[in-house]
N, C-alpha and C positions, 0 to 999 in steps of 0.2 A: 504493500500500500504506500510504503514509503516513496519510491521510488515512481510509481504510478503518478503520486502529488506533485514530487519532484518534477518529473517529463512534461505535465501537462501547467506546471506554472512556467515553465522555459519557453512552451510554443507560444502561452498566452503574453509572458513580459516580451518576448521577440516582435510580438507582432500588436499586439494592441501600442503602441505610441501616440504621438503626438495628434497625427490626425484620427483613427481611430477611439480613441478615448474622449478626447474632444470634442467629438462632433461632426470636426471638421471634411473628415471624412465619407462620411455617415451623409452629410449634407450635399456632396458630390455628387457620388456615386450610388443613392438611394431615392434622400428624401424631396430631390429634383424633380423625381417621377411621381411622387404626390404617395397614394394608398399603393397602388403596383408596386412601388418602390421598397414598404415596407413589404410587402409577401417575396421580395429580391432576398429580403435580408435574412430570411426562414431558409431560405434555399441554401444560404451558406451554410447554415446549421448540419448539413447531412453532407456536404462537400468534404468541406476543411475538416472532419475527423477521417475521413476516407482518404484522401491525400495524405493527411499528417503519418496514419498507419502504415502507408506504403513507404513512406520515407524512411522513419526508424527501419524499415525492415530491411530496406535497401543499405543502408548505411552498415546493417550489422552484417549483412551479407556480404559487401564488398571490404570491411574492415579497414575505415578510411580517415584520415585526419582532415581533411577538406573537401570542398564539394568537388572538386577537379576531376577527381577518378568516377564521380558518380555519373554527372555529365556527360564525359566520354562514355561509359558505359551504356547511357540514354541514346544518345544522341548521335553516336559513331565516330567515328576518326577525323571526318570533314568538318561533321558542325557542328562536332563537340568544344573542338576550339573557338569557334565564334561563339558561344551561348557563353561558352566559361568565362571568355574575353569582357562579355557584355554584362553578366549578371556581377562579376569581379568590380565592376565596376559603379552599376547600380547601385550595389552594397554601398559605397563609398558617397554614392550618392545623397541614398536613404538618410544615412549619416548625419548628411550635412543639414537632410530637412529638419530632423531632428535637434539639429545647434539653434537651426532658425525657429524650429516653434518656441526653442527655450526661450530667444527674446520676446516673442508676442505674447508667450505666459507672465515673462517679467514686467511687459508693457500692459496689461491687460489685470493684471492682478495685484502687483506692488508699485505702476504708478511709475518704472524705473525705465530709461531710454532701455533698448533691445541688446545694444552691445553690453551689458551686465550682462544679461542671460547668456549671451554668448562666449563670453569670456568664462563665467563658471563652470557652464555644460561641461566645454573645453579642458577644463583644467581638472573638473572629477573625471573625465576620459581618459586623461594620460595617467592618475593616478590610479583607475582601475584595470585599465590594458596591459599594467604588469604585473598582474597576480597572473597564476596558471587557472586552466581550461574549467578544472573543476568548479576552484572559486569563484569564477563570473560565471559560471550555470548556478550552484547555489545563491550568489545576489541575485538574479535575473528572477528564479524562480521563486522565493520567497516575497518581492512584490506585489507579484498579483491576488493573492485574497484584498488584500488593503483596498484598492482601485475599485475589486467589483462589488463591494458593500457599499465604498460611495456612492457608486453608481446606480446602485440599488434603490437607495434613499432617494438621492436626486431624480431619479426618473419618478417613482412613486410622488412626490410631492407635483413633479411638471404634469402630470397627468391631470390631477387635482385642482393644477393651478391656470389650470388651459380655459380660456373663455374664447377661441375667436373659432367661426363656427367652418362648417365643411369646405362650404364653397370658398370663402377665403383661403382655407389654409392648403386647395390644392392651387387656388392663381395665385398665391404666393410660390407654390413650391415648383409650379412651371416656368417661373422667371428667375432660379435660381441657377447657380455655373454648373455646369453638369460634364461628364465626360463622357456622356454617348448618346444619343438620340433617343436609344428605348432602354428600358428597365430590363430585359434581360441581356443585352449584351454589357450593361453598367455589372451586373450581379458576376457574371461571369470573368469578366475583369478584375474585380473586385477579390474575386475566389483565387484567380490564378496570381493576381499580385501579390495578393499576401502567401499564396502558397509560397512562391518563389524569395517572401521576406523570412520565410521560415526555414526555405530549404534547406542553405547552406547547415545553419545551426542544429536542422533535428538530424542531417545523416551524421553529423558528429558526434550528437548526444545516442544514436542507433548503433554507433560503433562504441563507445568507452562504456557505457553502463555496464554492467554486467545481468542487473535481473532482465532478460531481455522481456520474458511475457507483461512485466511492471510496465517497462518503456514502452509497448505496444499499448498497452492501456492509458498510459499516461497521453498520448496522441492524439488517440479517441478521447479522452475527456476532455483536454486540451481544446481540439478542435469544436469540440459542442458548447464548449465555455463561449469560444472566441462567437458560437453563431449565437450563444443569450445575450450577450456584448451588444453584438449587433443588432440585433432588434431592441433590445431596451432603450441603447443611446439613440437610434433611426424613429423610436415611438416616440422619445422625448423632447427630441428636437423638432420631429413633424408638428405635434401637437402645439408647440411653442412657436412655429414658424414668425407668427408676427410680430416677436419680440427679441427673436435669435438672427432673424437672415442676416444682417450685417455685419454679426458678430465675427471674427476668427477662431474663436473658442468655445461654442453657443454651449455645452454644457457647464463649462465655466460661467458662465454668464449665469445660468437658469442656477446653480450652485451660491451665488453671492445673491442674488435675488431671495433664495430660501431662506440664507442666513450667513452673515458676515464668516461666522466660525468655519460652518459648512462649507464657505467660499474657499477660506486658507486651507483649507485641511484636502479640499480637491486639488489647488493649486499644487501644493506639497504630492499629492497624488498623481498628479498629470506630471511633473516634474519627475517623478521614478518612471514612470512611464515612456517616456520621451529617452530619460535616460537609459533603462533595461533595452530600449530599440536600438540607442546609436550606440550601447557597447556590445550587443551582437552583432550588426552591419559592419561596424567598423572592423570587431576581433574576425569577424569570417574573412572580412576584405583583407587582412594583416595578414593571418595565417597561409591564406594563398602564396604569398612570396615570400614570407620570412618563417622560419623556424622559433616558435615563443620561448622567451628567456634569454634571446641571444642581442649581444648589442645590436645588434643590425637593425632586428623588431624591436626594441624599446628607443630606437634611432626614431625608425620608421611613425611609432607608436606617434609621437612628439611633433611628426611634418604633418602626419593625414587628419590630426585634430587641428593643426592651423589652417588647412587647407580647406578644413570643414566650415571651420569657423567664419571663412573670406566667404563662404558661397550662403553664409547666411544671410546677405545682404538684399539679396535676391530678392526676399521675400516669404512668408511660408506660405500663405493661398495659392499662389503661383507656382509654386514650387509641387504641392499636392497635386495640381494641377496637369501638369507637363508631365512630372517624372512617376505618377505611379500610372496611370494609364499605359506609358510607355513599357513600362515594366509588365503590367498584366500581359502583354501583347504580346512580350517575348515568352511570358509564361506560360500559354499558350500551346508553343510548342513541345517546351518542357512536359507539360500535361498531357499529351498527345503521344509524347516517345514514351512515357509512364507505362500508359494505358494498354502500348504495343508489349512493352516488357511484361509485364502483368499476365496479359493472354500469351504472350508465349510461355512463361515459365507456366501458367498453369495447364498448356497445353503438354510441354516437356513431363509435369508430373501425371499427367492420366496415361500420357504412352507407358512410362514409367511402371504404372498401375496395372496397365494392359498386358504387359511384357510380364510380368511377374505370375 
């Protein structure tokens, strides 16, 4: 059981961050689409533990310290390089959204210019990027209870506290930024994005565990956590549409709205959040090229947080914007080479069956 908790708060600090927890995301790729948008968010629910299970299995099956070998495995000799090249990179990306929501949480909740948050993110980054593998799974993973109680609270109160009525809250939610024209290819996007935010870290956590059946289960719960995430923050902010669309943070917002206390204590919440993403992003992105513990990676560790830190200038609406859609798209195919693996290995075990 232990370890089952353990795998499945890893998938969730990996992937619930800044826009996810926020809202922000939720407001994208959901609540654009108005009600459709929310039955999107259920669909994830039976996705992402299905995907997360094949990863751990994959990971312990190829006995891998990075996603590089899994890839090529997926994907073949040709375009295993290119996906590896691209998601390698992504990572690094992510990262960086994650420096940038730091500041909008700073600007948004303590009232401070964005380069604080930026600066701090940055600086517990390079402080946690040198401990070993384990210890950034156990912080990563003991985060998320915290998040989804808040979360809990604050969506029950925005439910309650919802007064604008149907027809409003779906033209509001059709003039909102959206990253795809209809509600199912948003959801599927969505699905394979964050699969793909996950990947690297769960075939590493499918390789060192040792309970393996733990780590499958941790996956699958993981994954069904991440789709009650989702519908709870996509309900909360629907229902609130006419008090949250401008926001960057709208369940920040509907959070200080319930109660000042409530407000800090989610702040402090989104804050480990934001953080558990950009030190998994960033430590997948590292371990690609460097070996952890060696000066080279604790070199490296120091350049790709300032590096992060410059592209948070960007913006973080924008930046959700641009760079996860893009990512879904390349996940995509990643999903697709899965799926192939999948049907064949469980073709190879019924010949197996057969033959016997």
């Amino acid at each position: 059981m232990k370890t089952t908790l353990r795998v499945a708060g890893v998938y969730v600090g990996a992937v619930v961050g800044a826009g996810y927890a926020s809202g922000q995301e939720m407001l994208q790729f959901f609540v654009s689409h108005g009600v459709w948008g929310i039955v999107g968010t259920a669909v994830t629910m039976i996705l992402l533990p299905l995907l997360g299970y094949h990863l751990v299995r994959l990971g312990d099956q190829l006995n891998v310290k990075n996603h590089k070998k899994v890839l090529y495995h997926l994907c073949g000799k040709y375009l295993g390089p290119v996906i590896d090249l691209v998601l390698t990179f992504f990572l690094f990306g992510l990262g960086a959204i994650m420096i940038a929501g730091s500041g909008s949480l700073f600007e948004q909740s303590f009232g401070l210019a964005p380069i604080w948050g930026y600066l701090f993110m940055s600086l517990v980054l390079i402080l946690t990027l040198v401990l070993d593998t384990n210890k950034i799974i156990t912080i990563i993973s003991s985060l998320s209870p915290y998040i989804l109680v808040l979360l809990f609270i604050i969506v029950i109160y925005s439910i309650f506290a919802s007064q604008a009525n149907f027809t409003t809250l779906e033209s509001l939610a059709s003039q909102q930024l959206t990253v795809s024209p209809h509600w199912t290819l948003s959801t599927l996007i969505s699905v394979s994005f964050n699969f793909m935010v996950g990947f690297a870290i769960m075939v590493v956590v499918g390789s060192v565990e040792k309970d393996k059946q733990g780590v499958r289960n941790g996956a699958i719960l993981g994954g069904v956590a991440l789709g009650v995430i989702a519908i709870i923050v996509a309900l909360g902010v629907y229902l609130n549409l006419d008090r949250v669309h401008q926001a960057e943070m709208p369940i920040l917002l509907l959070a200080n709205e319930f109660n000042p206390v409530v407000g800090f204590f989610m702040a402090l919440g989104l804050l480990m959040m934001i953080y558990s993403t950009a030190a998994t992003s960033f430590y997948t992105f590292l371990v690609r090229f460097f070996e952890p513990k060696t000066n080279g990676y604790r070199g490296a560790v120091v350049v790709t947080c300032i590096l992060g830190l410059s592209f948070g200038f960007i913006g973080f609406v924008d930046l959700v914007n641009t760079v996860y859609p893009l990512l879904g798209y390349i996940g995509f195919i990643v999903i697709v080479s899965l799926i192939i693996n999948i049907v064949r290995r469980n073709g190879r075990v019924k010949r197996e069956v057969s033959h016997d």
